[in-house]
Backbone as a ProteinNet text record, in pm:
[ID]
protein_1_A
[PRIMARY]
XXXXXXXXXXXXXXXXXXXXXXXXXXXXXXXXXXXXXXXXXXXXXXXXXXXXXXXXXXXXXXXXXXXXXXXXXXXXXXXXXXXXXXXXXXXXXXXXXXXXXXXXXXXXXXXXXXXXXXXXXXXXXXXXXXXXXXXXXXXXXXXXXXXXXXXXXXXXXXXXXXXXXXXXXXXXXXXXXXXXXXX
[TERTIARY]
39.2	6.6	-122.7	-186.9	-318.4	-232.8	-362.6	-307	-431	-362.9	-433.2	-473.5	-525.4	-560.6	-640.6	-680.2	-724.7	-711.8	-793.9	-876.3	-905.6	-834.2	-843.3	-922.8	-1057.6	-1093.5	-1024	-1006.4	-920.6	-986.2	-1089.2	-1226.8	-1317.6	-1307.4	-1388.4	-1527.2	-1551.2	-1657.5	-1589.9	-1742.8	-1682.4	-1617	-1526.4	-1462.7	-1548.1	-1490.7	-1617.3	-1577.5	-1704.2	-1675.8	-1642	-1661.3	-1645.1	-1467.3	-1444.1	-1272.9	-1204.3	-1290.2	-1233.9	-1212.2	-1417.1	-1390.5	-1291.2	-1315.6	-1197.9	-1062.4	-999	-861.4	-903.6	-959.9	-1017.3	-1032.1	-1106.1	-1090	-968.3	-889.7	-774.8	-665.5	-684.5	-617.2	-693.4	-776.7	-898.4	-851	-692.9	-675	-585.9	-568.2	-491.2	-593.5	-753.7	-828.8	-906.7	-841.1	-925.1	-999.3	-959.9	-1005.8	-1129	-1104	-1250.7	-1199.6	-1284.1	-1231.6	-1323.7	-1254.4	-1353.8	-1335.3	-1416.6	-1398.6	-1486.4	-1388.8	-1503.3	-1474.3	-1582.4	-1599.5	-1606	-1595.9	-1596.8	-1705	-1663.5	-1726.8	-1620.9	-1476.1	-1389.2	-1284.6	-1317.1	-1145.1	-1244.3	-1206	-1186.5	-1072.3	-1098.1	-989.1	-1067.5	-975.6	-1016.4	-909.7	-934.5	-815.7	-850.8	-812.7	-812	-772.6	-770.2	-736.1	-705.1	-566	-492.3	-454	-509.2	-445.3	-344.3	-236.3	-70.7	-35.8	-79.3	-50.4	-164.3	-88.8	-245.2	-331.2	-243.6	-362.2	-427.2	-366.5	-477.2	-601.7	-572.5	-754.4	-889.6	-897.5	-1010.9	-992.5	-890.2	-843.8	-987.2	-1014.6	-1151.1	-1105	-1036.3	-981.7	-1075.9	-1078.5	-1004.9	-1047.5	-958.3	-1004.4	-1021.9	-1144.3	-1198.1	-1244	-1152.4	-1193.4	-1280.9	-1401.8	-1472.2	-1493.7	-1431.1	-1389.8	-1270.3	-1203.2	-1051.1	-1086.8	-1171.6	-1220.5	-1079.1	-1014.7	-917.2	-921.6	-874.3	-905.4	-781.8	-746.6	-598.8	-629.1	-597	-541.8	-373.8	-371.6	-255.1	-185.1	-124.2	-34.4	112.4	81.7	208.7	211.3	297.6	310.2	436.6	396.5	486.8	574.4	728.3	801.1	841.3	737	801.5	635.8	582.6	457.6	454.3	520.4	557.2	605.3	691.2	756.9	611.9	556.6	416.2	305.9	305.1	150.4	217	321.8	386	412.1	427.3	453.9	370.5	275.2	93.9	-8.2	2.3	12.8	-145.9	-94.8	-179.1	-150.7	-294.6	-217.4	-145.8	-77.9	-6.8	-72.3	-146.7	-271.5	-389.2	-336.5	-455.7	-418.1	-495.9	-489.3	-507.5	-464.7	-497.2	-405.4	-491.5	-400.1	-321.4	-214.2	-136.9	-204.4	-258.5	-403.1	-427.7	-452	-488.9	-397.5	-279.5	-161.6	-109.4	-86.6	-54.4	-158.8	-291	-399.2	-372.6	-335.9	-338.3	-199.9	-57.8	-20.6	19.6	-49.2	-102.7	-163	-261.9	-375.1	-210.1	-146.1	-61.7	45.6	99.4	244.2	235.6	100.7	110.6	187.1	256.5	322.5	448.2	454.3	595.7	578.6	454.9	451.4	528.7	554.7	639.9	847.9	878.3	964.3	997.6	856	832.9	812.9	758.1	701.2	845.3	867.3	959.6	906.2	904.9	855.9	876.9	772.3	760.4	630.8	608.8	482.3	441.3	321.4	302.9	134.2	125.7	-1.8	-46.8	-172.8	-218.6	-309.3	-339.7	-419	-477.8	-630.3	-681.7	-748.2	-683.6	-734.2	-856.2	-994.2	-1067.5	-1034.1	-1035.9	-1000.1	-909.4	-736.8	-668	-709	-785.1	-799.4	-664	-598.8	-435.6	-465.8	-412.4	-365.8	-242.5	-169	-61	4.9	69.5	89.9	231.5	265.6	401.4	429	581.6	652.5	746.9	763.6	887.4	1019.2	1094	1251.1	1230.5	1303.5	1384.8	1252.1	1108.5	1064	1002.7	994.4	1007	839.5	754	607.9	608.2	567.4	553.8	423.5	434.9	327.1	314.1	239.3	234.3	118.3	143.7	61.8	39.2	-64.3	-118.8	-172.8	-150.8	-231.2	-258.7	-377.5	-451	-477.5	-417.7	-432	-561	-634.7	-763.8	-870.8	-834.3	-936.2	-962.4	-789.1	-782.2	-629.4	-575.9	-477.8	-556.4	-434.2	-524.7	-395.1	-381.9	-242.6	-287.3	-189.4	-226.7	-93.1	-79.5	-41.1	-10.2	-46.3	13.1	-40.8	87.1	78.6	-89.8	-118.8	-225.1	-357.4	-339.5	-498.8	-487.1	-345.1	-385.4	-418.1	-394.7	-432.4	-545.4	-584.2	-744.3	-840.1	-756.2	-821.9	-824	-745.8	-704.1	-742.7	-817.1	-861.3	-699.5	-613.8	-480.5	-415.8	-444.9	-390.9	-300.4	-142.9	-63	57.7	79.4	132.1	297.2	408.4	534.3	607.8	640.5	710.8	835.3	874.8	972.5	1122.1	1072.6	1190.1	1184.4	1114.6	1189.7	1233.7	1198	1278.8	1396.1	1454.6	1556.7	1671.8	1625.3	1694	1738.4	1658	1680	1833.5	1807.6	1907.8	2075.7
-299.5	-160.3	-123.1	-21	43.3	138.7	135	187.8	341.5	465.1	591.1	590.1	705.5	778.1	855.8	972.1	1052.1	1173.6	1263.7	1278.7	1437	1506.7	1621.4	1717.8	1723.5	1787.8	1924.8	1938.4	2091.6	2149.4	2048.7	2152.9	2234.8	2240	2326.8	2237.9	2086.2	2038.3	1943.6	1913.8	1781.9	1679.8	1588.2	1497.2	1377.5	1280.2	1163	1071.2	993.9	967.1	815.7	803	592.9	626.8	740.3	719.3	707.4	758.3	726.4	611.1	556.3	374.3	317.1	370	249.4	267	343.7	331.2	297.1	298.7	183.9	71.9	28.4	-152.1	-173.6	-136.7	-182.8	-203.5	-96.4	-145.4	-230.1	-267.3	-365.3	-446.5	-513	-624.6	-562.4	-388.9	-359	-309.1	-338.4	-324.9	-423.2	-486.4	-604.2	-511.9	-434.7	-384.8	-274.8	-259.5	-151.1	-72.3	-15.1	93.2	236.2	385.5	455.3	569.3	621.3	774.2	888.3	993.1	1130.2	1199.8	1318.5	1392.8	1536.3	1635.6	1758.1	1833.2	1928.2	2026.3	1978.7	1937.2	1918.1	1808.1	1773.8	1619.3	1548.9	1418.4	1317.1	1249.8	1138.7	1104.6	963.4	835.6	726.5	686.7	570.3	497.5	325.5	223.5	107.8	91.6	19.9	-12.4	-144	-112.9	-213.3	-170.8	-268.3	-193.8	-266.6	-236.5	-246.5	-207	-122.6	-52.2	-90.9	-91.1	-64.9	17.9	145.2	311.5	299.2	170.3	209	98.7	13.1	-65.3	38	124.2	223.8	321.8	299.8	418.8	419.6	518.5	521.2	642.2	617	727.6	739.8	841.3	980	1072.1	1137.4	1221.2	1338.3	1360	1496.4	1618.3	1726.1	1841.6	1921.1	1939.7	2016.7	2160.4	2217.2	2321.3	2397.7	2350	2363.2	2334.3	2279.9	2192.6	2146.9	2068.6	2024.2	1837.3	1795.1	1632.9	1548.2	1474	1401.7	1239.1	1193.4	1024.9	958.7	876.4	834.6	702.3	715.7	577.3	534.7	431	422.5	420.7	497.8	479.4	606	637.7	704.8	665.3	694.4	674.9	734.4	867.9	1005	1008.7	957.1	936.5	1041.9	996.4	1066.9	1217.2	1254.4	1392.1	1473.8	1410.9	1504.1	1494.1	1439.8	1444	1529.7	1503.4	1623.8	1799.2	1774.4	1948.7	1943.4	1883.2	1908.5	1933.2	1906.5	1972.6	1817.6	1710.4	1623	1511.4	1479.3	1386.9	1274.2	1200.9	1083.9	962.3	972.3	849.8	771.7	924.6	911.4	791.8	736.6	635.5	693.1	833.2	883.3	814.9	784.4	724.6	833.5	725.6	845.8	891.8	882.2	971.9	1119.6	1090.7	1192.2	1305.9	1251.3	1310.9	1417	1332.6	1408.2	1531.8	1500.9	1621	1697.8	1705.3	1790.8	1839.5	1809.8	1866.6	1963.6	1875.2	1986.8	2137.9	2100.7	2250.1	2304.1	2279.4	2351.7	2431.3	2354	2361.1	2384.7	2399	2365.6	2258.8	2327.9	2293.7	2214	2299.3	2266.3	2137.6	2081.4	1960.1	1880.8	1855.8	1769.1	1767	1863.6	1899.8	1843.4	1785.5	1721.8	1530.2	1524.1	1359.6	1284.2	1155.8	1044.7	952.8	869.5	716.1	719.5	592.8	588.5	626.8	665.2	724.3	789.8	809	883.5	921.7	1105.5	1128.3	1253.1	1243.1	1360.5	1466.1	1602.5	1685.7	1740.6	1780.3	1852.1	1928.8	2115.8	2191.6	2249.6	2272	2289	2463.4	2544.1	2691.8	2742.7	2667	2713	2660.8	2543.2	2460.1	2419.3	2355.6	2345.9	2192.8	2070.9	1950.1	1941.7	1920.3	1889.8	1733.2	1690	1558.7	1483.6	1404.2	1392	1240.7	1250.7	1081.1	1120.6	1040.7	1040.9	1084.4	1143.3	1164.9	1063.8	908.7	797.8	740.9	831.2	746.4	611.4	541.2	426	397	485.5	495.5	560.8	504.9	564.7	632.4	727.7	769.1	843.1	777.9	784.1	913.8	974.9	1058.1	1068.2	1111.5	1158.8	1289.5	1374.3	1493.7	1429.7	1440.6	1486	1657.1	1751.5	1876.9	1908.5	1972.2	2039.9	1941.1	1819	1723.3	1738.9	1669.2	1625.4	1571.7	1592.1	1551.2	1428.5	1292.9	1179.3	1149	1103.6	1055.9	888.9	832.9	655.5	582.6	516.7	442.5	347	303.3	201.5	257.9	214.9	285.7	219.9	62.3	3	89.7	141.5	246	355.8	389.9	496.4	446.6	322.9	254.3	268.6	184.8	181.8	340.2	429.9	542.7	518	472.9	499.8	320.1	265	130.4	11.9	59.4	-41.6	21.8	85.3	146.3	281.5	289.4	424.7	428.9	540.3	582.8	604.5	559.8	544.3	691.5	729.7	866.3	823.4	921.1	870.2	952.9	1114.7	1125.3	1133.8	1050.9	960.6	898.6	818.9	665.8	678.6	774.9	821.3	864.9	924.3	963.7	859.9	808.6	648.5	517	547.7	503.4	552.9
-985.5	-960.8	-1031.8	-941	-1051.6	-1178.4	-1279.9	-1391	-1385.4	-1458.8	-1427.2	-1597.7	-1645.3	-1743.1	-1764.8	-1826.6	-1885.7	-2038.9	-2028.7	-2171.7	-2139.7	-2198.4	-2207.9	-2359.9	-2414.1	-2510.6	-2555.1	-2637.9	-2686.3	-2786.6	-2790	-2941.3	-2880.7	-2736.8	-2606.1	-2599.6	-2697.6	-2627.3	-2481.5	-2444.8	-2310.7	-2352.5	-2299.2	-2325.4	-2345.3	-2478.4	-2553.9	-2439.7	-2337	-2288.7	-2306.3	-2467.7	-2487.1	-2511.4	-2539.8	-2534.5	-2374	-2303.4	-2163.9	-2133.9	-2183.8	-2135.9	-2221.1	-2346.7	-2424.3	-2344.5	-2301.6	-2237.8	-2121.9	-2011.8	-1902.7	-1925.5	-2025.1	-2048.4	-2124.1	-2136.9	-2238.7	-2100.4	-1983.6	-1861.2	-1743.7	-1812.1	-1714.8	-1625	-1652	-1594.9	-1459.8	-1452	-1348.1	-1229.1	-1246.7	-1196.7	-1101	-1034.2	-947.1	-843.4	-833	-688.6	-712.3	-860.8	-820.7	-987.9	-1006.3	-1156.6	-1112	-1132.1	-1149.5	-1207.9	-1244.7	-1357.6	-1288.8	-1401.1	-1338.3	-1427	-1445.4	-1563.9	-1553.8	-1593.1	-1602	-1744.9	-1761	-1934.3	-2007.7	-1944.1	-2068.4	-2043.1	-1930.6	-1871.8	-1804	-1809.4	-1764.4	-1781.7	-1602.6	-1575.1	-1518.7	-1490.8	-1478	-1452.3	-1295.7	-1253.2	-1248.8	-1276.2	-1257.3	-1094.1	-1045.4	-851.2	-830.7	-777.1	-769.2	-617	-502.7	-336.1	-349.3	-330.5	-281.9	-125.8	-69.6	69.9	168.4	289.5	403.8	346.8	310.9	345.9	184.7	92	-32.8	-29.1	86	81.6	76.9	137	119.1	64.4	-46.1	-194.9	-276	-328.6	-395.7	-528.2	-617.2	-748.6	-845.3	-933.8	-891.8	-797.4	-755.5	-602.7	-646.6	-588.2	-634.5	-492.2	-504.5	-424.1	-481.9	-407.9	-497.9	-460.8	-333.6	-342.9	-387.4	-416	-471.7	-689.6	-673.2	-819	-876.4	-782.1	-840.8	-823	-934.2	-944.3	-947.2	-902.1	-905.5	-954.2	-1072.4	-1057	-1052.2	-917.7	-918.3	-909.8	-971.4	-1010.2	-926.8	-836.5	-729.8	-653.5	-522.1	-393.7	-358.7	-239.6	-144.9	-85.5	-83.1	16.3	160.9	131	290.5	316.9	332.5	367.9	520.5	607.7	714.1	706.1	628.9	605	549.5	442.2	421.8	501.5	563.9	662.5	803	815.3	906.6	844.7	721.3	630.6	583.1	560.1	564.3	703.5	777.7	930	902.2	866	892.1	1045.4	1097.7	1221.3	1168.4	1275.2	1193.4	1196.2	1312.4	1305.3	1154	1067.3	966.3	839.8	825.8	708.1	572.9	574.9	391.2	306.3	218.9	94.8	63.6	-53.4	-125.1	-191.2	-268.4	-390.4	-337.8	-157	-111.4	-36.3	-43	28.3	-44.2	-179.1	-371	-342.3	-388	-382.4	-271.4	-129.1	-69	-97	-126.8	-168.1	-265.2	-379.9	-508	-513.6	-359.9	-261.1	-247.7	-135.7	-48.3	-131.8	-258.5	-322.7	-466.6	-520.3	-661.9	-747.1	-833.7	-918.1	-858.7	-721.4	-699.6	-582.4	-564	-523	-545.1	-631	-721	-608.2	-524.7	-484.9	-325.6	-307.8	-149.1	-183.6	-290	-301.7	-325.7	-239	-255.8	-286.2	-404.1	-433	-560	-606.6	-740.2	-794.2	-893.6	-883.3	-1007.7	-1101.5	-1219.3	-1182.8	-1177.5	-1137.9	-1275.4	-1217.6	-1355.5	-1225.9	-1253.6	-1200.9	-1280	-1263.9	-1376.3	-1264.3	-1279.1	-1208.6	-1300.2	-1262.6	-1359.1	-1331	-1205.9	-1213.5	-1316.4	-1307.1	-1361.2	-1517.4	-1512.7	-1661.5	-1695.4	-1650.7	-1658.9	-1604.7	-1713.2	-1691.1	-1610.4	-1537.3	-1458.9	-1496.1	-1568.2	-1560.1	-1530.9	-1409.7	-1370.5	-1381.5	-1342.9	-1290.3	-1204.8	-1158.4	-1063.5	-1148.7	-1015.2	-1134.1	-1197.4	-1164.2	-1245.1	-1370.8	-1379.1	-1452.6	-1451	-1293.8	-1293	-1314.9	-1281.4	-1313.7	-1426.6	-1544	-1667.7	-1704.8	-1773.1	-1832.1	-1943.9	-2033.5	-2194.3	-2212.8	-2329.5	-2402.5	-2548.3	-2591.7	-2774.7	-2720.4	-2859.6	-2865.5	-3053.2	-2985.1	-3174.8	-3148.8	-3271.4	-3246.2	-3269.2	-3183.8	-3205.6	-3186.1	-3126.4	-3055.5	-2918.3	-2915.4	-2769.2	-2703.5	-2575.7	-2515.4	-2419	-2444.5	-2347.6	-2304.7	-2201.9	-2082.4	-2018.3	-2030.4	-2003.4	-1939.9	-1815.7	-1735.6	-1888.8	-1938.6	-2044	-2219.5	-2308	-2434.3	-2502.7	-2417.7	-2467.8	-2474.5	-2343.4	-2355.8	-2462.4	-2469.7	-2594.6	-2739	-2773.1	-2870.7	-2878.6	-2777.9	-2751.7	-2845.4	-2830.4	-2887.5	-3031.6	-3061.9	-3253.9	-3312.6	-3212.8	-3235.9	-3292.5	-3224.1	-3182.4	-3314.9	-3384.9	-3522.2	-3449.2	-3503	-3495.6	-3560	-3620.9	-3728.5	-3624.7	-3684	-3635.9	-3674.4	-3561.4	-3604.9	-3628	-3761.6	-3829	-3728.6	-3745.3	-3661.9	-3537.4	-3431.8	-3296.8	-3323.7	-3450.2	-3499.1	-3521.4	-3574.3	-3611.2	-3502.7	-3430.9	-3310.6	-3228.2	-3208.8	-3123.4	-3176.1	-3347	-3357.2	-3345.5
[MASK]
+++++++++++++++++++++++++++++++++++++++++++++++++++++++++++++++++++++++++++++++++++++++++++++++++++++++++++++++++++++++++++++++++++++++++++++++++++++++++++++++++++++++++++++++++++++++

């Protein structure tokens, strides 16, 4: 599978963009097919590409509307592929990836996108209007997706815990009470 991530600044500068790459090369190897990023005044987001599907050979992430200024990276696959391109009033002939199915539903449904998608799947949205990160998984979880907030830096979201390393140079401090809970 492709691996997603991004980098949300919360000090109101733009997002550093060697922390982007560092969590891009740390998922380098889920990238045969292509890697790509995009940037804003304050998020970035970056997907590794991995085609799995017919409709993701000419996948090109992260997808960016730029009238909507809303940006989607996604991790996974669709199972009702059909049910949304029909309650998206899309033809059925069309080869849109899922990347792009997610984003138009994100336009149509907001938040409550999340209420139409079947598969497996972990996506992030960064609406730059609302300035509101969106970040999901499927019910069961089966697409994971990891997060850090350093307070008053930054929020970063990663397809694997490795890219968030990548931020703190493979160094992180063990929280004591998750540890605790767990047992």
């Amino acid at each position: 599978m492709s691996a997603s991530c991004g980098i949300l600044a919360l000090d109101g500068g733009p997002p550093e963009r060697d922390k982007l790459e560092a969590m891009l090369g740390a998922m380098a190897r889920h990238g045969p097919d292509g890697s790509g990023r995009w940037h804003d005044a304050c998020a970035g987001l970056g997907q590794q590409m991995m085609h799995v599907t017919p409709e993701s050979l000419a996948e090109k992430q992260p997808v960016h509307d730029g009238a909507s200024r809303v940006t989607l990276v996604l991790d996974g696959r669709l199972d009702n592929r059909d049910d949304l391109l029909r309650a998206l009033g899309v033809t059925q002939s069309t080869q849109l990836p899922d990347s792009s199915l997610v984003l138009r539903a994100y336009r149509k449904w907001g938040q409550d996108c999340v209420y139409h998608l079947v598969g497996e799947f972990a996506f992030a949205v960064w609406d730059a209007r609302e300035r509101t990160l969106f970040c999901v998984t499927d019910p069961m979880g089966i697409q994971p997706l990891f997060y850090r907030e350093v307070p008053g830096q930054y929020f970063a979201f990663a397809s694997e815990v490795e890219a968030l390393l990548a931020l703190t140079g493979g160094r992180s401090a063990l929280n004591h009470t998750r540890l605790a809970m767990l047992g």
